[in-house]
VOBA-1610 file (N, C-alpha, C; in pm, whole numbers, padded with zeros to 5 digits, always signed):
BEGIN
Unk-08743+07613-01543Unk-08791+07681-01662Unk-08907+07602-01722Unk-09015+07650-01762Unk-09113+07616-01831Unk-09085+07553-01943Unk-09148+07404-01944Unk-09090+07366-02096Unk-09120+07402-02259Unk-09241+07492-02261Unk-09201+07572-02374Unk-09066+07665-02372Unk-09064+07702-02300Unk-08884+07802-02298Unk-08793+07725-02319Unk-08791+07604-02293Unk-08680+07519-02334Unk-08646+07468-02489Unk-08837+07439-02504Unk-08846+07424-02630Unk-08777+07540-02788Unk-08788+07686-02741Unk-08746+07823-02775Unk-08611+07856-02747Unk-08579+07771-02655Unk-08433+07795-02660Unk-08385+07703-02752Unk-08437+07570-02746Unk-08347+07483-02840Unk-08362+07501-02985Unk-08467+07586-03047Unk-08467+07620-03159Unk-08399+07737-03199Unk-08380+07798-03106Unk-08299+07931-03130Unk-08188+07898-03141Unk-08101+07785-03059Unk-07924+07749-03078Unk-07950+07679-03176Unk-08020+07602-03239Unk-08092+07507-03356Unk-08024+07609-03469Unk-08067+07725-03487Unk-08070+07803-03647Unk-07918+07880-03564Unk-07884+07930-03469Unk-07747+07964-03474Unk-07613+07865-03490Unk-07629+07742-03423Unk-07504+07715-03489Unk-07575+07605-03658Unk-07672+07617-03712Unk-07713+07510-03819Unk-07771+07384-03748Unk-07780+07335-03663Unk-07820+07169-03603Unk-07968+07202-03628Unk-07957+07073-03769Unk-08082+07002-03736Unk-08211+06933-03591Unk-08328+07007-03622Unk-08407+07002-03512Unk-08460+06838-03546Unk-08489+06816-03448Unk-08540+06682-03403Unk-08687+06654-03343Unk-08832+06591-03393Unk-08940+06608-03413Unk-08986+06469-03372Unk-09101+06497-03334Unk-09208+06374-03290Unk-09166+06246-03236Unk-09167+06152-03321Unk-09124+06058-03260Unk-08945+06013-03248Unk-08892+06073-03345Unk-08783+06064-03409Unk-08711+06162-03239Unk-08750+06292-03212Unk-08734+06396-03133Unk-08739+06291-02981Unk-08841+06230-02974Unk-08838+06123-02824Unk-08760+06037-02805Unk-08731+05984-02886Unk-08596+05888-02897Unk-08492+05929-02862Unk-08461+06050-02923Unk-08345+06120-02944Unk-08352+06160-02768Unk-08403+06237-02711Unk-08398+06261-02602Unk-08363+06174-02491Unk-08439+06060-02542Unk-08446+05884-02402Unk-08279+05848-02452Unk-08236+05896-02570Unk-08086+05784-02594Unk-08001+05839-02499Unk-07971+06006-02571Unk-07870+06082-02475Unk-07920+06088-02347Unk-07980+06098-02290Unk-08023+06068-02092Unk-07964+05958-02088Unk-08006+05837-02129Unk-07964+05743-02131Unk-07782+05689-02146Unk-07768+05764-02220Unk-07612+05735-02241Unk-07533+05830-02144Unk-07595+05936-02078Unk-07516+05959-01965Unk-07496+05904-01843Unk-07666+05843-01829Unk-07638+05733-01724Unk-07545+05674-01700Unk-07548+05563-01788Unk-07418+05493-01757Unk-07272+05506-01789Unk-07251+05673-01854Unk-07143+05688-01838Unk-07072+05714-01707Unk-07185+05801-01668Unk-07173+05853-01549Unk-07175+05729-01453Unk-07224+05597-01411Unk-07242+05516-01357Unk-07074+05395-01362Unk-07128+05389-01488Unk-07037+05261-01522Unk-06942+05287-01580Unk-06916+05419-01654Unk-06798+05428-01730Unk-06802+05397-01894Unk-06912+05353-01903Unk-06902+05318-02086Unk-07110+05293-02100Unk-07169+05305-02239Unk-07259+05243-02216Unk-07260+05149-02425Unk-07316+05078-02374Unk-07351+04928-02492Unk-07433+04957-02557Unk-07470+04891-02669Unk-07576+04889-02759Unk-07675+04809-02674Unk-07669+04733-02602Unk-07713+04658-02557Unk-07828+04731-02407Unk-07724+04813-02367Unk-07803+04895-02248Unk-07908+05006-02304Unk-07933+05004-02449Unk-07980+05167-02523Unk-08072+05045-02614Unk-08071+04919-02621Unk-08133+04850-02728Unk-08319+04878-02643Unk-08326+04884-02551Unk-08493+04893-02506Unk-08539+05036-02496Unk-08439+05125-02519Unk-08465+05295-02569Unk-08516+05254-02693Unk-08470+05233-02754Unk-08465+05201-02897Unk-08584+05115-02959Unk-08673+05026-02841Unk-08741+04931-02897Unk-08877+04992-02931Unk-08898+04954-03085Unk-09019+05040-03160Unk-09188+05015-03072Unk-09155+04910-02983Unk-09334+04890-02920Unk-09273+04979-02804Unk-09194+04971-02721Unk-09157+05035-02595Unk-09190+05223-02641Unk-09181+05276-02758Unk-09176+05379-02818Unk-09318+05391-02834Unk-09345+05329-02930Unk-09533+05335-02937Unk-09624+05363-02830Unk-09590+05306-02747Unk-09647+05296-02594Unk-09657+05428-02563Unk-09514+05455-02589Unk-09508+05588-02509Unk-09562+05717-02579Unk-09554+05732-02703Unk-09600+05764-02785Unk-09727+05798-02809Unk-09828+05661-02768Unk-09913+05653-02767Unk-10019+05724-02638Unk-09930+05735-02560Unk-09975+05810-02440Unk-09944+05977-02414Unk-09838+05998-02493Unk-09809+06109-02583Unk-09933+06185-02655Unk-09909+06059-02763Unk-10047+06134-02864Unk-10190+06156-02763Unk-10221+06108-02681Unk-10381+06117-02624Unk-10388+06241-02553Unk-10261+06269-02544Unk-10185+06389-02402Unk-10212+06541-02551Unk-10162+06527-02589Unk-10154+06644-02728Unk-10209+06633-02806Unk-10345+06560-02818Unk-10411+06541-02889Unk-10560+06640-02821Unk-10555+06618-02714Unk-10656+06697-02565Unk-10622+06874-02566Unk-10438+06811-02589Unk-10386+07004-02540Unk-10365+07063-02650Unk-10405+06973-02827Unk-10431+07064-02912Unk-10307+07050-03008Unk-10155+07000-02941Unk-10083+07034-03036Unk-10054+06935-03133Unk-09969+06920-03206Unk-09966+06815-03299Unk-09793+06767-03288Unk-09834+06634-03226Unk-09722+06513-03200Unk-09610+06578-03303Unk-09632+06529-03458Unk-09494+06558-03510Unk-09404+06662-03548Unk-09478+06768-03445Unk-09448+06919-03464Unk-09341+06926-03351Unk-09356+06844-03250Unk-09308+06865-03105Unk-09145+06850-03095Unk-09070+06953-03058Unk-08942+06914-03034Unk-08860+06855-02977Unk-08810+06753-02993Unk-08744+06656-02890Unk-08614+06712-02875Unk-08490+06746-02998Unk-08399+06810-02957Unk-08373+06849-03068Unk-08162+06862-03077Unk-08180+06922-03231Unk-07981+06857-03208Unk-07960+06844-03328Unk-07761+06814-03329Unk-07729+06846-03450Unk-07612+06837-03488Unk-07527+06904-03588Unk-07379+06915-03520Unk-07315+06935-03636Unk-07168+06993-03614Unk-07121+07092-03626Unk-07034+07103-03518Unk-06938+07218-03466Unk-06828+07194-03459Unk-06804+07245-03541Unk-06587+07306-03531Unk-06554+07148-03525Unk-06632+07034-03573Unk-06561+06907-03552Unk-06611+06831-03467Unk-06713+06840-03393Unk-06763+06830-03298Unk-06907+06847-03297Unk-06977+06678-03239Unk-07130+06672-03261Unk-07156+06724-03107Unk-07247+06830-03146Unk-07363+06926-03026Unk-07490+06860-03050Unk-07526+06870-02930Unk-07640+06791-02918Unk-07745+06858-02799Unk-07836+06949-02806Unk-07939+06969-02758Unk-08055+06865-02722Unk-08139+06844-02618Unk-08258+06843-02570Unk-08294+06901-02409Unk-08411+06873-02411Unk-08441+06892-02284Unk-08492+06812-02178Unk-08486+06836-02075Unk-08478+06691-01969Unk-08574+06711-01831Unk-08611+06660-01811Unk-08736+06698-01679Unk-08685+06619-01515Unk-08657+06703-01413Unk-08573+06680-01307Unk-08649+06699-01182Unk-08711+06585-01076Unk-08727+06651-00960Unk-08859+06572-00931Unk-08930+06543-00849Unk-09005+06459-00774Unk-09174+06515-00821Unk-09225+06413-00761Unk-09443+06449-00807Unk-09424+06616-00758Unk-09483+06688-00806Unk-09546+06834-00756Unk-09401+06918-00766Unk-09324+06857-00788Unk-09185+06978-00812Unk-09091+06924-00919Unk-09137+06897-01063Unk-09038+06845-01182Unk-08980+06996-01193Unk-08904+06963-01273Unk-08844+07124-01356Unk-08778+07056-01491Unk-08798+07098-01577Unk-08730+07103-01718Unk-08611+07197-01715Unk-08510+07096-01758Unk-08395+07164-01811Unk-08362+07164-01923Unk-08250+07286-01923Unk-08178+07252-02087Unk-08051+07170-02119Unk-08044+07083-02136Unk-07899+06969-02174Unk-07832+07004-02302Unk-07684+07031-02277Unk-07590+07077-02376Unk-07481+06945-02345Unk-07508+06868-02506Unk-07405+06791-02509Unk-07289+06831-02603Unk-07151+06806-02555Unk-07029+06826-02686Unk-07006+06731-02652Unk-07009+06576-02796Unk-06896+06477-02744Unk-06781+06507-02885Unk-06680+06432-02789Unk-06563+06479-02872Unk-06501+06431-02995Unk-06415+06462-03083Unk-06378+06397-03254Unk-06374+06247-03176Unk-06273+06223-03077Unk-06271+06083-03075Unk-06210+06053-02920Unk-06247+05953-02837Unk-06312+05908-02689Unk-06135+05899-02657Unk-06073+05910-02519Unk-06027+05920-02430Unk-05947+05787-02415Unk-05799+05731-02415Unk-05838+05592-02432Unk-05832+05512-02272Unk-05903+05583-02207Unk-05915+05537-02072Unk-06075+05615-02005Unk-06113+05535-01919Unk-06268+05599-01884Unk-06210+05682-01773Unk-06262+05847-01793Unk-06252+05942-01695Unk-06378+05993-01636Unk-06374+06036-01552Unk-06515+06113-01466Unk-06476+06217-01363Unk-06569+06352-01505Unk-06473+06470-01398Unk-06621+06540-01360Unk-06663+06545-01230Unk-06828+06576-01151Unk-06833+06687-01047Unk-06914+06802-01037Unk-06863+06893-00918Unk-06897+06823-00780Unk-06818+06842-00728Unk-06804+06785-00581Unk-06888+06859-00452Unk-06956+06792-00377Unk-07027+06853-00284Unk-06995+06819-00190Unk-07075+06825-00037Unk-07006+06852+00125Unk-07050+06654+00089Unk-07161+06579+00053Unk-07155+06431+00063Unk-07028+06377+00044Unk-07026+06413-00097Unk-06871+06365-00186Unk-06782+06358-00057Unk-06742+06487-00020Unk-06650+06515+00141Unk-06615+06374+00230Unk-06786+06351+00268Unk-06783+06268+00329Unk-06742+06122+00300Unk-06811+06109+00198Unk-06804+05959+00093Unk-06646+05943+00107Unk-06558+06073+00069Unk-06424+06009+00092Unk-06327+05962+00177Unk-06442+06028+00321Unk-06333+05979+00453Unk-06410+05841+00468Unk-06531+05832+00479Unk-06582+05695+00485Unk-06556+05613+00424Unk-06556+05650+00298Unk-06607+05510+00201Unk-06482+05504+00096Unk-06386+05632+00108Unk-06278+05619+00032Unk-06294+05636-00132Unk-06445+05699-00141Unk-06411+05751-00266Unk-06305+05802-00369Unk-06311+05728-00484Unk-06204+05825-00589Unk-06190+05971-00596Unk-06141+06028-00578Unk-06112+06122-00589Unk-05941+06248-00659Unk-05907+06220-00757Unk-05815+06159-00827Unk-05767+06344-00804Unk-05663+06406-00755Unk-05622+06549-00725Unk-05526+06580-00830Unk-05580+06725-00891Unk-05494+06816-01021Unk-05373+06838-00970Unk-05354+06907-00842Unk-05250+06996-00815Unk-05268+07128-00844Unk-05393+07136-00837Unk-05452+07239-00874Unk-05524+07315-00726Unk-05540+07331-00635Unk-05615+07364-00473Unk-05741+07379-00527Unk-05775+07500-00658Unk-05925+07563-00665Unk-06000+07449-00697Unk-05950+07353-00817Unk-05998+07291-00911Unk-06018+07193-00824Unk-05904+07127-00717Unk-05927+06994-00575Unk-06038+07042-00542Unk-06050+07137-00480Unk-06219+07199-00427Unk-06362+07157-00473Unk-06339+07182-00590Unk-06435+07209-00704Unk-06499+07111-00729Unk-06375+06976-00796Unk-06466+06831-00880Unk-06430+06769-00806Unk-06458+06634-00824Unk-06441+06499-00838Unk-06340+06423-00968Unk-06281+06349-00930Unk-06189+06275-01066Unk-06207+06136-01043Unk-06259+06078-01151Unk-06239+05937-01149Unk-06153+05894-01241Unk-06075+05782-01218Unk-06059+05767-01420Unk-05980+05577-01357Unk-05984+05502-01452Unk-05965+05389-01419Unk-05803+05344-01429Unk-05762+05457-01539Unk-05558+05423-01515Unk-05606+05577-01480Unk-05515+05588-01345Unk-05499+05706-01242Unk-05374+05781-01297Unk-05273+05672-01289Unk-05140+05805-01328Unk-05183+05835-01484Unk-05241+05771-01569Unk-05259+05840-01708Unk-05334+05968-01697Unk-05459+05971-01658Unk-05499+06071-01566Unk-05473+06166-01483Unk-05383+06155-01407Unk-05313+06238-01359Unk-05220+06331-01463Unk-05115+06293-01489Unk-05096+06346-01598Unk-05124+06420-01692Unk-05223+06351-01745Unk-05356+06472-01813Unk-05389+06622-01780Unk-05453+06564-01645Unk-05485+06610-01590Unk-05382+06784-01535Unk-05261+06727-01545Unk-05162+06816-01418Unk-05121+06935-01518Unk-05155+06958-01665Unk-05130+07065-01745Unk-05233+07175-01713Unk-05138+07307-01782Unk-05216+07482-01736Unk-05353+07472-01829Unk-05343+07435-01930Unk-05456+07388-02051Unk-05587+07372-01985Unk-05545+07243-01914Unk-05672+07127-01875Unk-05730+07266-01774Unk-05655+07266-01632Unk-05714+07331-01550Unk-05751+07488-01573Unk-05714+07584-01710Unk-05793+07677-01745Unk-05895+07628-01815Unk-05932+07506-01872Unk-06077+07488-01938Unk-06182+07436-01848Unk-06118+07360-01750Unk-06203+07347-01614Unk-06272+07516-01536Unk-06178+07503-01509Unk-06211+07633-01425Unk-06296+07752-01482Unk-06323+07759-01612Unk-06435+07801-01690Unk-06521+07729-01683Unk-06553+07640-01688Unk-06626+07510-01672Unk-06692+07530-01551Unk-06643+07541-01487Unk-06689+07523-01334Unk-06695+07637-01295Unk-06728+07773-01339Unk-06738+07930-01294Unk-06839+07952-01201Unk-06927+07865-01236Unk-07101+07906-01245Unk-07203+07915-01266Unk-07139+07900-01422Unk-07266+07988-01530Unk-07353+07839-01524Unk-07299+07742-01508Unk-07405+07606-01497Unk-07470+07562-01421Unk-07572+07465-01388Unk-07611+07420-01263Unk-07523+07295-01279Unk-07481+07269-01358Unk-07457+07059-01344Unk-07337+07095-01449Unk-07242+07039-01488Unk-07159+07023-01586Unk-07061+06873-01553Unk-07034+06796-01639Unk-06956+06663-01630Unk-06886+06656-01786Unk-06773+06606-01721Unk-06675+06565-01839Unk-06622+06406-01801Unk-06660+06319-01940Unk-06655+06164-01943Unk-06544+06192-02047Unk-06499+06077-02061Unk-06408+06054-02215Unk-06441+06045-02337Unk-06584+06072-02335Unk-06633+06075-02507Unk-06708+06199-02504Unk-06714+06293-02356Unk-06822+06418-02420Unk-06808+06517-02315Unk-06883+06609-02340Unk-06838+06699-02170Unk-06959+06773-02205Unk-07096+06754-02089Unk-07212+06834-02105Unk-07204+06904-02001Unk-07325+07004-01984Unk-07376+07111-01867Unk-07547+07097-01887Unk-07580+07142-01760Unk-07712+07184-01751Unk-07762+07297-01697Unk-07829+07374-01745Unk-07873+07479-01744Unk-08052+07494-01711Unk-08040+07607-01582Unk-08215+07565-01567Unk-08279+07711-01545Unk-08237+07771-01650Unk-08281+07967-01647Unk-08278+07947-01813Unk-08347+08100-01851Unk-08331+08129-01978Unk-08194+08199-02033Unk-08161+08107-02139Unk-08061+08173-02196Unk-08042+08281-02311Unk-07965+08367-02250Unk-08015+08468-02389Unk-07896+08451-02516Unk-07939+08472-02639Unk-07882+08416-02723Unk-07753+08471-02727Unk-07701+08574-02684Unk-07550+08647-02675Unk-07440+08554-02610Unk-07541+08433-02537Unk-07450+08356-02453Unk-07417+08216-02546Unk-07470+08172-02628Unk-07463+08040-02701Unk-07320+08073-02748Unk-07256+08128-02798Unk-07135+08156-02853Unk-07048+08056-02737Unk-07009+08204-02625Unk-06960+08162-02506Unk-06983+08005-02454Unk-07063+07966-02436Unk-07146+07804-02353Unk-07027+07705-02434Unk-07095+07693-02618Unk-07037+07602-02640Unk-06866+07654-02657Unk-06822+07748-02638Unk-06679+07771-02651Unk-06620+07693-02531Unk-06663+07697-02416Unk-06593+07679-02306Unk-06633+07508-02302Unk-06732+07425-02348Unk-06698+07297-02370Unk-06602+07274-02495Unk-06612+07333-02622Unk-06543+07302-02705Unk-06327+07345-02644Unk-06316+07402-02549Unk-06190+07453-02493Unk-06178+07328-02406Unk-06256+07268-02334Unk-06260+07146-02284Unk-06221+07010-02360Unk-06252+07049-02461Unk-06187+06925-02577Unk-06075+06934-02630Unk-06021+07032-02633Unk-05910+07102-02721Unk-05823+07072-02605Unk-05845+07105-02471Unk-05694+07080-02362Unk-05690+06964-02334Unk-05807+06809-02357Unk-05827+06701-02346Unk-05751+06656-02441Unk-05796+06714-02563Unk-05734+06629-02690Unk-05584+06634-02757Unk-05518+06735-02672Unk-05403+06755-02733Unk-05289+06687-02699
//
């Protein structure tokens, strides 16, 4: 999707559920943290102040910024107009919009990133990822985690990590969990992951606004069979 459309989408879920939009420089930040903090959730399982302190660093920003401004300054628009993302609360729960750029020289694509993290984190690191024919492999080879619901569709589907397994399991083995998955994992996404502090999707088409309801329902149902 073209990144003005992304930009139009995120202002449009912006004024439907209330989340404050996020601008210029304030808007770039905001974008580099959350990428950033999925990284290493997704990686390592937790991320530090410490791993987000050079997101954060005001010359590392300028820089960029600064190469920013020369860029939109040529194409006319004006830096502190520009949307980086937008957050607010829901039903208890901080949503968090931006958009994210994916894919090699001569073929990027902009997506749309939908974060829900939850009232309060998991007390064990989980990692729930859709599983592909590699994954497959990774597990006869290399013995990947792969942590099983008891579920056949849902075994298919993800990946499970989590660092205490039978707590996890457990969790995991209720009708709850595996009907909020299995919405989760329908389709309607290209990417979707659930960590212990949030459960996002990515989306790389236009969304029409009849669907924002639905999107964040089925992460916010993801928190609700987690959290109970």
């Amino acid at each position: 999707m073209k990144a003005n459309g992304i930009t139009e989408v995120i202002q449009s879920m912006a004024s439907h559920f209330s989340l404050r939009l996020i601008k210029g420089r304030e808007g770039m930040n905001f974008t580099r943290v959350v990428e950033t903090e999925a990284y290493y959730l997704d990686r390592k399982g937790k991320v530090t102040d410490k791993q987000l302190a050079p997101i954060r660093d005001s010359k590392a920003n300028d820089v960029a910024l600064g190469i920013m401004g020369s860029l939109v300054s040529v194409l006319g628009f004006n830096l502190d107009e520009m949307v980086g993302g937008a957050e607010g609360e829901v039903a208890g729960h901080t949503l968090q919009l931006c958009s994210i750029t994916q894919g090699g020289d001569g073929n990027k694509v902009t997506k749309l990133l939908v974060v829900l993290r939850f009232p309060r984190s998991l007390d064990y690191v989980l990692n729930i990822y859709p599983e592909h024919s590699l994954h497959r492999i990774g597990k006869v080879l290399f013995r990947l985690q792969d942590i099983q619901m008891g579920h056949p569709e849902l075994d298919q589907k993800v990946m499970v990590k989590a660092k205490r397994v039978s707590s996890a399991k457990n969790l995991l083995s209720y009708d709850r969990v595996h009907q909020a998955l299995l919405a989760l994992y329908d389709g309607s996404f290209e990417y979707a992951v659930v960590n212990d502090v949030s459960v996002r999707v990515i989306l790389n088409r236009r969304v029409d606004p009849l669907e924002y309801d639905p999107i964040v329902e089925k992460l916010l149902n993801v928190s609700k069979a987690l959290m109970q």
